[in-house]
Structure formats: C-alpha cells, structure tokens
N, CA, C and O atoms as a GROMACS GRO file, in nm:
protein
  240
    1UNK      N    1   0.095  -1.759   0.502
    1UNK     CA    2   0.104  -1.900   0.472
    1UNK      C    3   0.150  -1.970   0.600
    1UNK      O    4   0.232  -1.915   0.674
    2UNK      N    5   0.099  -2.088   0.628
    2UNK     CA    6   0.108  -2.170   0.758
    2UNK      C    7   0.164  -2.288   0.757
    2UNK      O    8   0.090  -2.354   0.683
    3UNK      N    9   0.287  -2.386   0.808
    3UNK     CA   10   0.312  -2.485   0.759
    3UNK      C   11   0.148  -2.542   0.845
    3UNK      O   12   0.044  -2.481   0.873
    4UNK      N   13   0.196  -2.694   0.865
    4UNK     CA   14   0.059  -2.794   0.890
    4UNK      C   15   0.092  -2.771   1.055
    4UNK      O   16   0.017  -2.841   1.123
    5UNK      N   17   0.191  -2.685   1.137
    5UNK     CA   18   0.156  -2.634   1.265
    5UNK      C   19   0.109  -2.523   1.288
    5UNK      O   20   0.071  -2.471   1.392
    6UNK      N   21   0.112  -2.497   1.210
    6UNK     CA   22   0.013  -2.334   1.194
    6UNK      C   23   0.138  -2.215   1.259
    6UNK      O   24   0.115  -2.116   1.330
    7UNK      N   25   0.242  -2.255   1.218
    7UNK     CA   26   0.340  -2.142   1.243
    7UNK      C   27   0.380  -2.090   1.088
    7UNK      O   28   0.417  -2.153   0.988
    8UNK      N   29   0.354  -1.942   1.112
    8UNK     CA   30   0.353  -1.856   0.988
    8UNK      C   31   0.499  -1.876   0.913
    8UNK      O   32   0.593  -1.869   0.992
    9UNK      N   33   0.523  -1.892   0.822
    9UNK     CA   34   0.639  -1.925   0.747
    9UNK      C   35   0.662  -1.829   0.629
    9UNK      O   36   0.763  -1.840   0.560
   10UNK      N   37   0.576  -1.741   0.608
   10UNK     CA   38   0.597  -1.643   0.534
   10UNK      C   39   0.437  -1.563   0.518
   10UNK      O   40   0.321  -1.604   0.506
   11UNK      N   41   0.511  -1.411   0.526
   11UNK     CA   42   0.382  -1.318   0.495
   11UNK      C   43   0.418  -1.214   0.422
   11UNK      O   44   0.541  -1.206   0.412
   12UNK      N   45   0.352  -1.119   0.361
   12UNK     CA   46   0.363  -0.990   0.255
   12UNK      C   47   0.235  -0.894   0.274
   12UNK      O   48   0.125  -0.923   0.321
   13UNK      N   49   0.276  -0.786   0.229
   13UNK     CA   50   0.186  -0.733   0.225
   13UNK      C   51   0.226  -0.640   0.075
   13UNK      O   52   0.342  -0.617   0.041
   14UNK      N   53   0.148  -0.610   0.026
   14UNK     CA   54   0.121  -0.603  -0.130
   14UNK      C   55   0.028  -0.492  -0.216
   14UNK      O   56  -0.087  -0.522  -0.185
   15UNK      N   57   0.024  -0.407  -0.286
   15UNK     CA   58  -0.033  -0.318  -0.325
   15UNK      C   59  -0.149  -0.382  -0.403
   15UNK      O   60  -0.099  -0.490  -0.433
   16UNK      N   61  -0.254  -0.381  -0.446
   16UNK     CA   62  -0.373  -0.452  -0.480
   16UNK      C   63  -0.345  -0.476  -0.639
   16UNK      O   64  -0.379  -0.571  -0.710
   17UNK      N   65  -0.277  -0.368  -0.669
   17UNK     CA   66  -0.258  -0.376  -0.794
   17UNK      C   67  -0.158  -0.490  -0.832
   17UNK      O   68  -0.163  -0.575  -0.921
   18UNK      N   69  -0.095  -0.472  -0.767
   18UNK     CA   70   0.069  -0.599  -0.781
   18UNK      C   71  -0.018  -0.750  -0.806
   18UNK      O   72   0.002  -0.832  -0.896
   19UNK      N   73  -0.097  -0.752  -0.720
   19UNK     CA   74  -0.153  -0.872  -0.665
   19UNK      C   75  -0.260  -0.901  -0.818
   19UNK      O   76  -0.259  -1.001  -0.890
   20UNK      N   77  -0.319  -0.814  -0.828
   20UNK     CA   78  -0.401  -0.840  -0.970
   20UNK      C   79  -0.376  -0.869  -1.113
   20UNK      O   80  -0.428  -0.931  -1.206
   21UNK      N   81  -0.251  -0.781  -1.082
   21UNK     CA   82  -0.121  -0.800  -1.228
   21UNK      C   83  -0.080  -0.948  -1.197
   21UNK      O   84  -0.100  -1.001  -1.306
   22UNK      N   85  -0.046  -1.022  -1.134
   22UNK     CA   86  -0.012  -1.142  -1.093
   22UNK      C   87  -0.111  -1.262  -1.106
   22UNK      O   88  -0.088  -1.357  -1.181
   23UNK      N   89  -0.237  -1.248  -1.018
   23UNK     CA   90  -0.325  -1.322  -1.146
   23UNK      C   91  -0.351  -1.310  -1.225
   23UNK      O   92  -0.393  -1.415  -1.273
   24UNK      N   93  -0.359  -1.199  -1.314
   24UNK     CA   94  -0.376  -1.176  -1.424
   24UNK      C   95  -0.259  -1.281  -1.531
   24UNK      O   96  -0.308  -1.346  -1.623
   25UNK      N   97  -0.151  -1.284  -1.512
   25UNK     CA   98  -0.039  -1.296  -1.558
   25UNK      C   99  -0.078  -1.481  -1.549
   25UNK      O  100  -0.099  -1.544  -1.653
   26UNK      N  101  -0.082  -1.530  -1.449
   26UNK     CA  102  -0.071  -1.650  -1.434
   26UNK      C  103  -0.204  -1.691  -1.521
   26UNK      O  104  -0.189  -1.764  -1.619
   27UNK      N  105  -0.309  -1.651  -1.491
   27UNK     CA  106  -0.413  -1.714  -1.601
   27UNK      C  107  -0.413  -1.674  -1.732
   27UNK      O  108  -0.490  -1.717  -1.817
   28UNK      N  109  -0.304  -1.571  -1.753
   28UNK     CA  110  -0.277  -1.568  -1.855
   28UNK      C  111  -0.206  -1.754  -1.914
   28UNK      O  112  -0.217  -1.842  -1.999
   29UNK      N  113  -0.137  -1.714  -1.798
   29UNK     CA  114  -0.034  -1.886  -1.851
   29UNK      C  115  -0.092  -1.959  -1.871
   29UNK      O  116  -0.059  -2.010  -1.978
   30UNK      N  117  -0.205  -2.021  -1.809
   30UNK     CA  118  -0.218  -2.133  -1.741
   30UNK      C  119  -0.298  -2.129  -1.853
   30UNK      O  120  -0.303  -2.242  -1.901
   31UNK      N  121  -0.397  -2.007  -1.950
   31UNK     CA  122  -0.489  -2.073  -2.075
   31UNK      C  123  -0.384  -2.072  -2.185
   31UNK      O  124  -0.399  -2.118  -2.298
   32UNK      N  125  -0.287  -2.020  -2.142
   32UNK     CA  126  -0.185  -2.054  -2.320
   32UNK      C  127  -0.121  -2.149  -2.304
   32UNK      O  128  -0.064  -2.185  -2.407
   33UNK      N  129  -0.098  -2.229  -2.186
   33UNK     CA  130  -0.026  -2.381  -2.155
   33UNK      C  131  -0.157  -2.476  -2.202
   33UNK      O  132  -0.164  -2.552  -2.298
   34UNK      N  133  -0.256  -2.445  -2.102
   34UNK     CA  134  -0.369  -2.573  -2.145
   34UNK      C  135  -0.435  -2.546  -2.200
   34UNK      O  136  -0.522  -2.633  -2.207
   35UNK      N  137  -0.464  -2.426  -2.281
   35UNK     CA  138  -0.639  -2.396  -2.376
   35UNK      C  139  -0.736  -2.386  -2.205
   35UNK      O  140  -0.721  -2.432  -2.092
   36UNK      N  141  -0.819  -2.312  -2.264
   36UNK     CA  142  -0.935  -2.267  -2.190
   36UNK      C  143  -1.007  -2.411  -2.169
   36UNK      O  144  -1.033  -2.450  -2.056
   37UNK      N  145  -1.035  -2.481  -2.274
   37UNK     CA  146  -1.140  -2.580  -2.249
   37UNK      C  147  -1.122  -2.704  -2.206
   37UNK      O  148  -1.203  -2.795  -2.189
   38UNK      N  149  -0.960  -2.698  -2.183
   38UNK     CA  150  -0.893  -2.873  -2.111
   38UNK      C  151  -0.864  -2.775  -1.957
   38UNK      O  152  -0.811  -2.830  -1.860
   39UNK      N  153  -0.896  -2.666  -1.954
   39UNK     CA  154  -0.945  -2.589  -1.788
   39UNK      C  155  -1.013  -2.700  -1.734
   39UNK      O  156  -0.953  -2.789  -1.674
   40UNK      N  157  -1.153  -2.699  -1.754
   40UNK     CA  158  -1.197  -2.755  -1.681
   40UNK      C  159  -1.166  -2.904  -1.648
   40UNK      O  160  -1.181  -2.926  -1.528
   41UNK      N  161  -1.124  -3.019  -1.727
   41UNK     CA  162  -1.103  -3.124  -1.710
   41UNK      C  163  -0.986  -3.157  -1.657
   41UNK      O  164  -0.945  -3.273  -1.650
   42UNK      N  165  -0.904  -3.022  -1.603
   42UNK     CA  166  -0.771  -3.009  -1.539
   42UNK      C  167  -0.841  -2.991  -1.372
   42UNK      O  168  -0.839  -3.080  -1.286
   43UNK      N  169  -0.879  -2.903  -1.361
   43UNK     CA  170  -0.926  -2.844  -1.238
   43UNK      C  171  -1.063  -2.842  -1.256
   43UNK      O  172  -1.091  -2.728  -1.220
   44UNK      N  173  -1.181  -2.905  -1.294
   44UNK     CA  174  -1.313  -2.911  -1.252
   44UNK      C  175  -1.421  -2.786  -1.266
   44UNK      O  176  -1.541  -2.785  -1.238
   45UNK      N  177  -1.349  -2.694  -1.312
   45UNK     CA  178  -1.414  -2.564  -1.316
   45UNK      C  179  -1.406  -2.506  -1.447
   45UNK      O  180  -1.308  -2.534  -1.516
   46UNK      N  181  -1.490  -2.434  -1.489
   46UNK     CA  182  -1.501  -2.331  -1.615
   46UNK      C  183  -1.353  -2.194  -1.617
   46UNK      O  184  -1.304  -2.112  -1.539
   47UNK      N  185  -1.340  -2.225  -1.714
   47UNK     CA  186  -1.231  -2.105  -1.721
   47UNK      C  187  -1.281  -1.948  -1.674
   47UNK      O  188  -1.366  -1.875  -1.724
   48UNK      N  189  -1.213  -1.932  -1.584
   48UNK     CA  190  -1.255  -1.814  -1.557
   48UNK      C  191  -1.235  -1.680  -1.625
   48UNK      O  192  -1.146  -1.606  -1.584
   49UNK      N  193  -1.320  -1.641  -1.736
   49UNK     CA  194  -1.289  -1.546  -1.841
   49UNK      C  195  -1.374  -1.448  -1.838
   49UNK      O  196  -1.366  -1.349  -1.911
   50UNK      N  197  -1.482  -1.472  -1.736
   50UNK     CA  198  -1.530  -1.356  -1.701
   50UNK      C  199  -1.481  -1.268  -1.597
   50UNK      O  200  -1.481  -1.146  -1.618
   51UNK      N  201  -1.430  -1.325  -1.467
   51UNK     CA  202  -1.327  -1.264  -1.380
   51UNK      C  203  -1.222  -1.202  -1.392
   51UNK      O  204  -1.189  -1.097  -1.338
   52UNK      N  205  -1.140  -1.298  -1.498
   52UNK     CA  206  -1.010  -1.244  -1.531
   52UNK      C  207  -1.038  -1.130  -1.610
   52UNK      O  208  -0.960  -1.035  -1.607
   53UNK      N  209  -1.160  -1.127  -1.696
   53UNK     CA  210  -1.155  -0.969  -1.793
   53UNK      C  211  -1.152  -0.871  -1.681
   53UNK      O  212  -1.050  -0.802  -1.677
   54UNK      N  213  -1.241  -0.851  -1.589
   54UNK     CA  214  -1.295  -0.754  -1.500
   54UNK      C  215  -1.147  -0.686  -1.392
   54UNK      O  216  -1.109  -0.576  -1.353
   55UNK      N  217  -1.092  -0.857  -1.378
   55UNK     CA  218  -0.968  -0.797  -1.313
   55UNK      C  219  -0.870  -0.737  -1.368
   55UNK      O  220  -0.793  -0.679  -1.292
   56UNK      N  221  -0.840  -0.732  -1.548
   56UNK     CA  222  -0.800  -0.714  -1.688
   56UNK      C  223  -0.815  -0.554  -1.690
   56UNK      O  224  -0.736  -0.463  -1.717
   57UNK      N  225  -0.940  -0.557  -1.652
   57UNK     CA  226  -0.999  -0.400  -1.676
   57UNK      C  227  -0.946  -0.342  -1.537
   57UNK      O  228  -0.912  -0.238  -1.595
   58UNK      N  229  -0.921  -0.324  -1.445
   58UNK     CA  230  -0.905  -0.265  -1.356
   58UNK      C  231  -0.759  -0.264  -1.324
   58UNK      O  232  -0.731  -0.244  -1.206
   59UNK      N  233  -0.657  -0.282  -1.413
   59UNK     CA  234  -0.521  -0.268  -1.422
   59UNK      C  235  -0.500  -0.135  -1.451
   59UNK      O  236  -0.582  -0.083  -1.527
   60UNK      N  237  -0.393  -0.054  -1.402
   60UNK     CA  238  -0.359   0.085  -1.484
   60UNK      C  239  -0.337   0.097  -1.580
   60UNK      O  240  -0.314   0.210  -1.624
   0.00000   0.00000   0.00000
C-alpha cells in the first residue's frame, strides 16, 4: 500500500489461503449487510457469487 507519494506505508506477505478466507469472509458480510441485489446499485456490479463459490471451494 502507497500513500499519494508512493512511499510504502505498509506491506505483508500472506499464505494464499489466509488471503481467500478473508474475502471470503468479507463478501460474506457485505451480502448479509446489503442483500445480493442492492450489490449492484451499491457498487455498479453483479454480486459476485460465482467467484466467491469457486474461492468457497478451494478453502481447506
């Protein structure tokens, strides 16, 4: 992450899995806060429920 001088202000490095459990988790939130279908009229885009399964499936 970069502030707006492009000096690094924080970095990680992360097991793939950590990272997938984590979106996973948040779009979990984000369709039980807003419903899937006020998704798009929030952010412009279709709920992503085909991605999130695939990334769903590839959890341990």
């Amino acid at each position: 992450m970069h502030d707006n001088r492009g000096t690094e202000i924080w970095s990680s490095q992360q097991p793939l899995s950590t990272v997938v459990r984590a979106v996973v988790r948040c779009f979990d939130s984000v369709a039980a806060r807003y419903g899937e279908s006020a998704y798009r009229g929030k952010w412009g885009e279709h709920f992503p429920r085909q991605e999130l399964d695939v990334l769903r499936r590839q959890l341990p």
